[in-house]
GUVEX-396897 format. One record per residue: x, y, z of N, C-alpha, C, O in turn; residue in three letters. Coordinates in steps of 0.2 Angstrom, whole numbers, plus 5000, padded with zeros to 4 digits. Atoms other than C-alpha are relative to their C-alpha. Layout:
BEGIN
XYZXYZXYZXYZALA...
end
This chain:
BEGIN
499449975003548953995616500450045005501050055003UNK499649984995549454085631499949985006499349965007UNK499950034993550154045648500050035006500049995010UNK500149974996550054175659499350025003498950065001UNK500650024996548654135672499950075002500350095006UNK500149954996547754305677499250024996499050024991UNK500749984999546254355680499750095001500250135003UNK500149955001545254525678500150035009499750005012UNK500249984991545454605698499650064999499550094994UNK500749964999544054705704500250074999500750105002UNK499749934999544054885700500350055004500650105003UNK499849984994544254925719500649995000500950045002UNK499250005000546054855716500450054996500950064998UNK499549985005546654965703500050065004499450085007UNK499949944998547355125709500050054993500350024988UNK499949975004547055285696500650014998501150015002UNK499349975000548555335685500350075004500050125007UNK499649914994549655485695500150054995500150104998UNK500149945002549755595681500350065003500150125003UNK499549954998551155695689500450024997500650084996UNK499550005002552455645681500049994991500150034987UNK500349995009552055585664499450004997498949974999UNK500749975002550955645653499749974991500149964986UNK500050025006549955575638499450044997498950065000UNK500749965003548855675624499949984996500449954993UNK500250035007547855625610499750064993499350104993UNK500349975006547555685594499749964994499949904993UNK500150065008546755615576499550074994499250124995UNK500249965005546355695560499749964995500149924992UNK500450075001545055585552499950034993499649994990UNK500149995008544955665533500850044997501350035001UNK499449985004546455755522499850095003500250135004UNK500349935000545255915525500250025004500550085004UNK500149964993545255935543500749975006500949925007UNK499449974996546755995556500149975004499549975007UNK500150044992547155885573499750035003499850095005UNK500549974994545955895585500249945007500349885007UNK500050024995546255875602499749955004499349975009UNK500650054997545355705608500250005009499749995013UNK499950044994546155675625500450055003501050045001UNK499449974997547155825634500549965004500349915007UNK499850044996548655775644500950045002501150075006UNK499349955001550555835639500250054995500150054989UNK500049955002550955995636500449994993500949954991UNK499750015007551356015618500650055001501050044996UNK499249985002553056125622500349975005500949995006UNK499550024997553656015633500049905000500349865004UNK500450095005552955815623500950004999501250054998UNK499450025003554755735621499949944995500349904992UNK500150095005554155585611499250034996498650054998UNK500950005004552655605597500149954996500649954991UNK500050025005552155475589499350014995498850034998UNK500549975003551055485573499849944996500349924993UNK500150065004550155335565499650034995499250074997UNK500449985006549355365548500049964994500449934992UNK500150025009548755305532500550024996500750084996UNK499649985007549955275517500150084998500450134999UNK500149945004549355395506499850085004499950135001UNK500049934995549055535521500750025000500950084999UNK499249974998550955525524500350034993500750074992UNK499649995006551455515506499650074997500050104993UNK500649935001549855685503500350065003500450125001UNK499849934994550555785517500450005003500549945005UNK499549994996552055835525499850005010499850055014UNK500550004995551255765541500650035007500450055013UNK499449984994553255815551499850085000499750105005UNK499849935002553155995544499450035004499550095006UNK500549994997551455995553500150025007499850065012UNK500150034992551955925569500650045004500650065010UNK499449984997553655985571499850085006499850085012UNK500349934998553056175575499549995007499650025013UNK500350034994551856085587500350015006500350055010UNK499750034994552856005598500850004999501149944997UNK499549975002554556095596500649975004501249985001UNK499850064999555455975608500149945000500749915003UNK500150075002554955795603500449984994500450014988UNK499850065006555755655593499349984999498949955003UNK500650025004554355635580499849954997499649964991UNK500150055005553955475574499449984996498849984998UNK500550005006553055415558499649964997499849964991UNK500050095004552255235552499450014997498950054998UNK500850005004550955195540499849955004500249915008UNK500750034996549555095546499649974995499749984989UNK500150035003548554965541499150025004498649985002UNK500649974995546955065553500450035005500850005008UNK499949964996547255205565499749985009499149965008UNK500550024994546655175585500250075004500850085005UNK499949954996546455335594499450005007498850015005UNK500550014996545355325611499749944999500049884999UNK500550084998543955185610499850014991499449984989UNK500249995007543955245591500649984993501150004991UNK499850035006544555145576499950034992499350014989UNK499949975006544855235558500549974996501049934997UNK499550025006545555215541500150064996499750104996UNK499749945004546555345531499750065004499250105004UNK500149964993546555435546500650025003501150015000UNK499449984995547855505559499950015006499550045009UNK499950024995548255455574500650045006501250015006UNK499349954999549455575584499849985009499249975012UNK499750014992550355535604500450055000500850074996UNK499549964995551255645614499949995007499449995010UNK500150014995551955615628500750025003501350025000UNK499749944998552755715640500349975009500049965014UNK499750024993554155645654500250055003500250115001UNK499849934994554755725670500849975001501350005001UNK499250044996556255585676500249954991500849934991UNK499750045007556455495657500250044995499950104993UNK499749965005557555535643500149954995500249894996UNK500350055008557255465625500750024995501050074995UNK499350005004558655435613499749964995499449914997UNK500250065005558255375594500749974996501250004996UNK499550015004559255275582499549964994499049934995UNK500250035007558855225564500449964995501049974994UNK499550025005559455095550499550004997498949994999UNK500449995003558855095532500149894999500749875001UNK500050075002558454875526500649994997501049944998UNK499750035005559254905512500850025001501150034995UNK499450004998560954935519500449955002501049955004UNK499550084994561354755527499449964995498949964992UNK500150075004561254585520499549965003499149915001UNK500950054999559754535529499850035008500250065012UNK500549994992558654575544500250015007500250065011UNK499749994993559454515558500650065001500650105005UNK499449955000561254615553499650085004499850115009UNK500449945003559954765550499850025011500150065014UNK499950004991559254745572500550015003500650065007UNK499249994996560854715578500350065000500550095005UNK499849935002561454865570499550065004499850105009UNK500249954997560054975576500250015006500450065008UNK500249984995559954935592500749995004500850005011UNK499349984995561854935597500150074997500750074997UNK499849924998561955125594499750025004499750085004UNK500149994994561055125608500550015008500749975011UNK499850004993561755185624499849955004499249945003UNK500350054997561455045635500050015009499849985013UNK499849974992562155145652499150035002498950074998UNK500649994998560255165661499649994995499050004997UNK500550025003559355105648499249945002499249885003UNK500550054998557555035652499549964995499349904997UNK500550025005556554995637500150034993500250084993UNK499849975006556755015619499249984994499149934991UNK500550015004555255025608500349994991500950024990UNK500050005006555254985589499550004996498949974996UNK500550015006554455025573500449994994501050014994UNK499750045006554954945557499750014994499150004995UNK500250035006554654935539499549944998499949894996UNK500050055001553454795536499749954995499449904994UNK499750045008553854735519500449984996500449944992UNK499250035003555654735514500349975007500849955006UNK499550054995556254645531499849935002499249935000UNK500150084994556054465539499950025008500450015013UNK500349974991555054535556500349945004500449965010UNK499750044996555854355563500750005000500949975005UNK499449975002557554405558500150055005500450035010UNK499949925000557554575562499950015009500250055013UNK500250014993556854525580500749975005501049995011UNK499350014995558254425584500850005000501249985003UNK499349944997559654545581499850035002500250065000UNK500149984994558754645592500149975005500450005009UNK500150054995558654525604500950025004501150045009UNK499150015000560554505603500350065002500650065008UNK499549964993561154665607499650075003499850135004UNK500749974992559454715619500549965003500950005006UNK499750014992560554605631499449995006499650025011UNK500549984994558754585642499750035000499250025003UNK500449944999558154745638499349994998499249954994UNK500550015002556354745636499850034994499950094994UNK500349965004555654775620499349964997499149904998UNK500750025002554054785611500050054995500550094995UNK500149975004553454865596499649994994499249954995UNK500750035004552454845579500550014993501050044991UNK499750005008552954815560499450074997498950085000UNK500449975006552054965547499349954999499349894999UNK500450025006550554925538500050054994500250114994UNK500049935005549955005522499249954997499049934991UNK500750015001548054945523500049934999500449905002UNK500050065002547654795515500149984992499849944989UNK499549965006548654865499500749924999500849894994UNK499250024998550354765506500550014996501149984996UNK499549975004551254855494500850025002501350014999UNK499649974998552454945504499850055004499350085002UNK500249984995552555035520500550055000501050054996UNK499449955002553355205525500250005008499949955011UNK499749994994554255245543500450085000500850094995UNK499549975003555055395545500150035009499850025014UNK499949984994555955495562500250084998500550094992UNK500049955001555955675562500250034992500750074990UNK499949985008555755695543499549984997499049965000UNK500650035003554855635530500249925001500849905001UNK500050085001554455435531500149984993499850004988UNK500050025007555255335518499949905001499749865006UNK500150065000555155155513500749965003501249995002UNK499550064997556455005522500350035008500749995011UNK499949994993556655105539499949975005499449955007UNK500149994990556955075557500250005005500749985007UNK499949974997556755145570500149975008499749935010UNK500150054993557055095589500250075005500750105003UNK500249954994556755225605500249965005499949915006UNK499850044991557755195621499750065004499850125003UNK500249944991556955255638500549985001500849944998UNK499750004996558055305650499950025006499950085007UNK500249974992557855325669499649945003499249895001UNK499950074996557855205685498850045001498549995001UNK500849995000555655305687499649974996499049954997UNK500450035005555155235672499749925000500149895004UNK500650064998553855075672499649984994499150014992UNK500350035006553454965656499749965002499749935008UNK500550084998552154825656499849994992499850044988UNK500150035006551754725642499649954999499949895000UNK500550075001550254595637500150004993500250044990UNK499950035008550254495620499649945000499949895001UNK500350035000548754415617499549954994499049994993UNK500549995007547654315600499349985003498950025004UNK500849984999546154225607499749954994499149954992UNK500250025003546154105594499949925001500349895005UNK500150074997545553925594500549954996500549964990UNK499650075002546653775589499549954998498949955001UNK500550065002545753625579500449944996500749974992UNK499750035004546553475571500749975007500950005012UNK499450034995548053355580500550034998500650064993UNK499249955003549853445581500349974996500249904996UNK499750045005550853395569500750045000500950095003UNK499449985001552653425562500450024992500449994987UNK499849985007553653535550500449964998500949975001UNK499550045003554553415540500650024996501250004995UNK499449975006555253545526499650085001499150095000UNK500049935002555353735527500650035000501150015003UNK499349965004556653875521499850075004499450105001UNK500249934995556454045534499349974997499049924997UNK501150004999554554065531499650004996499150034994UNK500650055004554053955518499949945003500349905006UNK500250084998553053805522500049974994499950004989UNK500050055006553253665510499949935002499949904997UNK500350054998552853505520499949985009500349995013UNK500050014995552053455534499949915003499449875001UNK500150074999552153275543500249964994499949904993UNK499950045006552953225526499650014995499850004989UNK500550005006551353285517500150064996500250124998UNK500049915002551253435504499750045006499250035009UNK500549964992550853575517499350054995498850034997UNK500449975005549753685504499349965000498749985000UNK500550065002548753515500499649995006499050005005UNK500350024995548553475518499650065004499150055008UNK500449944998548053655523499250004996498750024999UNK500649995006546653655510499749955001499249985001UNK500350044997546053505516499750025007499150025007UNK500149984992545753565536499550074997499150085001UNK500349945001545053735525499249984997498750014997UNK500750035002543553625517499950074995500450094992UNK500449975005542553745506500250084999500050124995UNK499649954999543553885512500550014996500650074995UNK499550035003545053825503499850064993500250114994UNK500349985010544353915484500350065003500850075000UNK499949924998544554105495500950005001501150055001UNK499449975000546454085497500350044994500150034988UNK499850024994547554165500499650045007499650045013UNK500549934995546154305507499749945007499749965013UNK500250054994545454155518500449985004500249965009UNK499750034993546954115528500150075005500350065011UNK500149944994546754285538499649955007499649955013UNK500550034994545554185546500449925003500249905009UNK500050065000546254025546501149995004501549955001UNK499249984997548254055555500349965002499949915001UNK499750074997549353935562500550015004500950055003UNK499449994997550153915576500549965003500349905004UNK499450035002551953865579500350025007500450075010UNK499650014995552753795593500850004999501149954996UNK499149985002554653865592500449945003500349935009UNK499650054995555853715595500450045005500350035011UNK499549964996557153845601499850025007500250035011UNK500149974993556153915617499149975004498749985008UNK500650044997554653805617499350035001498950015005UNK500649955000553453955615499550014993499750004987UNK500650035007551953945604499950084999499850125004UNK500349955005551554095590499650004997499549944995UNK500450025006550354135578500450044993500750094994UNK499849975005550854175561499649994993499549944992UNK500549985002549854225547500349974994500949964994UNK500050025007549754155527500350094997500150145000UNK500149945003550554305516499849994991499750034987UNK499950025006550454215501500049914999500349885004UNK499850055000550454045493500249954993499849964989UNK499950025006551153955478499649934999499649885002UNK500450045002550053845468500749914998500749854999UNK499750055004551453765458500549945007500749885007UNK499450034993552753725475499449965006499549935011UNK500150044992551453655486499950055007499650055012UNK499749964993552153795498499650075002499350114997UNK500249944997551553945510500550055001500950035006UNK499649944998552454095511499750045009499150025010UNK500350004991551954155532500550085001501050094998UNK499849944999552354335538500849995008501250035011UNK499050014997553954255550499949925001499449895001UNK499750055001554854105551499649945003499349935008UNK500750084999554053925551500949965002501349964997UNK499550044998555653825560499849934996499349894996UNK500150084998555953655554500049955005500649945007UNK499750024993555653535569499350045003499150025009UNK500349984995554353655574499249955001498949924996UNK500750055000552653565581499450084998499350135002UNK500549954999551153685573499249955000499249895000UNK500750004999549253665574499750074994499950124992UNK500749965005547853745562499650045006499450015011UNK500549964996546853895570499350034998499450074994UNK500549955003545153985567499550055005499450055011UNK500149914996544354155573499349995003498849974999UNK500450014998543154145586499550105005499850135009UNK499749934999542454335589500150005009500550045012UNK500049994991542154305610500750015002500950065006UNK499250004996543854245612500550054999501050065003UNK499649975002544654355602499950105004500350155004UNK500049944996543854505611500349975006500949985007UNK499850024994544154405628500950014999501150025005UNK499550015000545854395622500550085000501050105003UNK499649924998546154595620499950035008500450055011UNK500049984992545554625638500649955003501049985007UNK499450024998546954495642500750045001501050065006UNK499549974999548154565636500150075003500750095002UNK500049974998547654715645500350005008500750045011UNK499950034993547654635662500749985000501049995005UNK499350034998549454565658500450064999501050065001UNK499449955001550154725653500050045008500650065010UNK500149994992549654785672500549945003501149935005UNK499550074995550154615680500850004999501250005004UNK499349995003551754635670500650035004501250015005UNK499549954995552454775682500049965007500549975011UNK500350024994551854695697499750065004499750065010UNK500349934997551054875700499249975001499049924998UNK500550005000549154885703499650064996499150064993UNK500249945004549055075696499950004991500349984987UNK500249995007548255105680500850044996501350074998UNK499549975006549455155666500150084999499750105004UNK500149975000549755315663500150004993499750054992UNK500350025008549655275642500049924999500249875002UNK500050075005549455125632500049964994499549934992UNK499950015005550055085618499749954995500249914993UNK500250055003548954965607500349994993500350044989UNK499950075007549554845591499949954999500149895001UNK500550075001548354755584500249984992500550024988UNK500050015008548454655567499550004996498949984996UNK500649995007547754685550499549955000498949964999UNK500550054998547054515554499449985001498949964998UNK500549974997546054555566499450064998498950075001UNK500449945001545354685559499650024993499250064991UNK500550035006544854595543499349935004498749915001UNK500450034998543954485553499650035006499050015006UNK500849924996542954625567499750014994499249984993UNK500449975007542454695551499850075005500150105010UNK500449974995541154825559500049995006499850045009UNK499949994992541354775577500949975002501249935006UNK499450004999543254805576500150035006500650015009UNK499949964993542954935591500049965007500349985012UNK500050044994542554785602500650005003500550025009UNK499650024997544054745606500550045004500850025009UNK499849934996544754925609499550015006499850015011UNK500450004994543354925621500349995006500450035011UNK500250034998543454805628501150015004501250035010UNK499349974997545554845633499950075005500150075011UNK500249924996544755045639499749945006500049955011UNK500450004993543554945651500549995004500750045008UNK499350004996545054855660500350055002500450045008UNK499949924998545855045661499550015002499650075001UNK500449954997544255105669500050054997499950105000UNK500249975007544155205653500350055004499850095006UNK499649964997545555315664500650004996500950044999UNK499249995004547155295652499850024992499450004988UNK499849995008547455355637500249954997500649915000UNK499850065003547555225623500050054993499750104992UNK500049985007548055245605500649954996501049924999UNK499750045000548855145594499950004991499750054988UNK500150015009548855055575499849934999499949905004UNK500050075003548554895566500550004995500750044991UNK499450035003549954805560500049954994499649924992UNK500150075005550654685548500649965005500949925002UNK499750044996551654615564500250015006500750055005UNK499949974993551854655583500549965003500549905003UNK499350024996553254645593500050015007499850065009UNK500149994993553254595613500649925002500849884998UNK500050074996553854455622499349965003498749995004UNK500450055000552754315625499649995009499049995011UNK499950004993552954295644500550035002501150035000UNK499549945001553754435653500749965004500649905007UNK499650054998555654385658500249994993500849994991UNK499750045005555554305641500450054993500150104993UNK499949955003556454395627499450034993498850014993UNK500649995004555254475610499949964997500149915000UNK500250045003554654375598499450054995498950074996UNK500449965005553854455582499349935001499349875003UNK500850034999551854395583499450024992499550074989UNK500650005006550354375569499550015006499649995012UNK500850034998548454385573499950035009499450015012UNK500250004994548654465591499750095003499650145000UNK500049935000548354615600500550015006500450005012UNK499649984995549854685609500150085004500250135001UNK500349944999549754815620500750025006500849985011UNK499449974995551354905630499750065004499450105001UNK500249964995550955015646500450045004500850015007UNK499549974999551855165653499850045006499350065008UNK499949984991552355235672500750035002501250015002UNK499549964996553355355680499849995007499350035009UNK500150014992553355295698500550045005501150045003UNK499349974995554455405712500349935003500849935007UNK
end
């Protein structure tokens, strides 16, 4: 599924992060009862310019989790997503809290927001965001999004459009495995159809980015014959629902809860890059699958299913490529993980693995923290532009170099 040939380099290779200049802290608040506690020291809380806070639904919608934070970190742009599971250190939680702060010396942060429901569709809605962006020094532009009122492949590529090259990565909301509705919010309270996009600025600044699933291909490729944005409704000519169900064997009865397991991946005609994308639903009476982004017609997919080795082997990938990424050898100085709910129905109890198994690769020397999504955003191959993702684990890396 991925093409990026690299290998783990020996721990002699890597240099520690420098920790001079930017700074990462961790915090998590693992019940409704109990206060943040500091897991990871790092950036000073009066001088954190960026905090992000990943949390359960009902935590955000419970608690005024800004009104907490603000007083905290009295400099920082706040931001606020719901989760579909929390990642804080080598520790994985639910209806939990997840709190970053991170503290530049040469980078300056600029946000911009739009609500869904203010534009005719998706893509409008990106484009808009991300050209109220300054683009004079701009390095990298993070995003978080809503993810249940947009079209995450939509929405990607009017980013893409007026990113102009910029790098970006970022993650969709979850809200468990509920999918009711997600909240986002930026210095306030989170509401529902937000989002948000964070540009760095400054020539010190040092992103890297891996994007990895890990999952196995089975079955000959075939072709979309008939689809409408990101319903399937035939493939090779055949009903596509019929022929899925067919490849799922005895498995087939648990849909749509069986296709977490069961993904499909789609070779995009437009850039000839292969994705995974996940079942969100399916209709009995249509024959057809609803899929969490766009099924092109013309594209060649394959049927996939979850193997656990590869699939941890595959988070250590993307760790290694988020280093290779830079062409640096220095450890990260944070790490941002976005894994999918996917994944994380399928770890069940050895969902940690895979967090692990990213810390080892860091030399259990970076800070990591992160969330589970209902869709992650990276480029595929660096160079190449984003591309919303199912089923993977993406992981963004950060460096202030002189």
């Amino acid at each position: 599924m991925h093409n990026i040939a690299t290998s783990l380099l020996p721990a002699s290779n890597y240099l520690p992060p420098n920790y001079v200049d930017m700074k990462a802290a961790l915090y998590s608040s693992k019940n409704c009862h109990d206060d943040l506690q500091l897991i990871k020291p790092g950036a000073a809380e009066d001088k954190a310019s960026l905090v992000l806070c990943f949390a359960d639904k009902n935590r955000l919608q419970e608690s005024n989790l800004y009104a907490i934070l603000q007083p905290k970190f009295p400099k920082a742009d706040i931001i606020l997503v719901s989760t579909a599971g929390e990642i804080c250190d080598t520790t994985v939680t639910e209806e939990s809290v997840s709190v970053i702060s991170m503290e530049f010396n040469k980078t300056q942060i600029c946000t911009t927001t739009v609500n869904i429901t203010a534009f005719e569709n998706s893509y409008e809605a990106g484009k808009s965001l991300v050209s109220k962006l300054d683009k004079k020094g701009l390095r990298y532009i993070m995003i978080f999004s809503d993810g249940q009122l947009v079209n995450g492949s939509r929405l990607v590529q009017g980013i893409n459009e007026a990113a102009a090259g910029i790098l970006v990565t970022g993650g969709l909301a979850g809200d468990g495995n509920r999918f009711q509705s997600t909240l986002v919010g930026v210095n306030g309270i989170p509401v529902e159809g937000m989002v948000v996009a964070i540009g760095f600025y400054g020539d010190h600044l040092v992103v890297g980015h891996g994007s990895r699933g890990g999952w196995e291909t089975f079955g000959l490729e075939k072709t979309v014959s008939r689809s409408a944005v990101n319903v399937l409704y035939e493939i090779d000519g055949k009903n596509a629902l019929g022929l899925y169900k067919h490849y799922l064997g005895s498995d087939a009865a648990a849909l749509p809860w069986a296709a977490l397991f069961y993904p499909l991946a789609v070779k995009l005609p437009d850039t000839g890059e292969t994705v995974v994308r996940t079942i969100l639903s399916i209709d009995e009476n249509e024959g057809s699958m609803k899929f969490a982004g766009d099924i092109p017609q013309g594209a060649k997919v394959r049927f996939m299913h979850a193997n656990f080795d590869r699939l941890t082997h595959a988070a250590s990938g993307a760790a290694t490529d988020s280093i290779a990424s830079t062409g640096h050898t220095r450890l990260p100085e944070f790490a941002l993980l976005i894994s999918c709910v996917g994944r994380k129905v399928i770890f069940q109890a050895r969902i940690e693995d895979e967090v692990e198994a990213v810390d080892d690769v860091f030399l259990n020397n970076t800070p990591i923290a992160g969330f589970y999504s209902y869709g992650e955003l990276s480029p595929l191959i660096p160079g190449n532009s984003c591309q919303l993702h199912n089923q993977t684990m993406t992981i963004t890396t950060f460096y202030e170099l002189e």
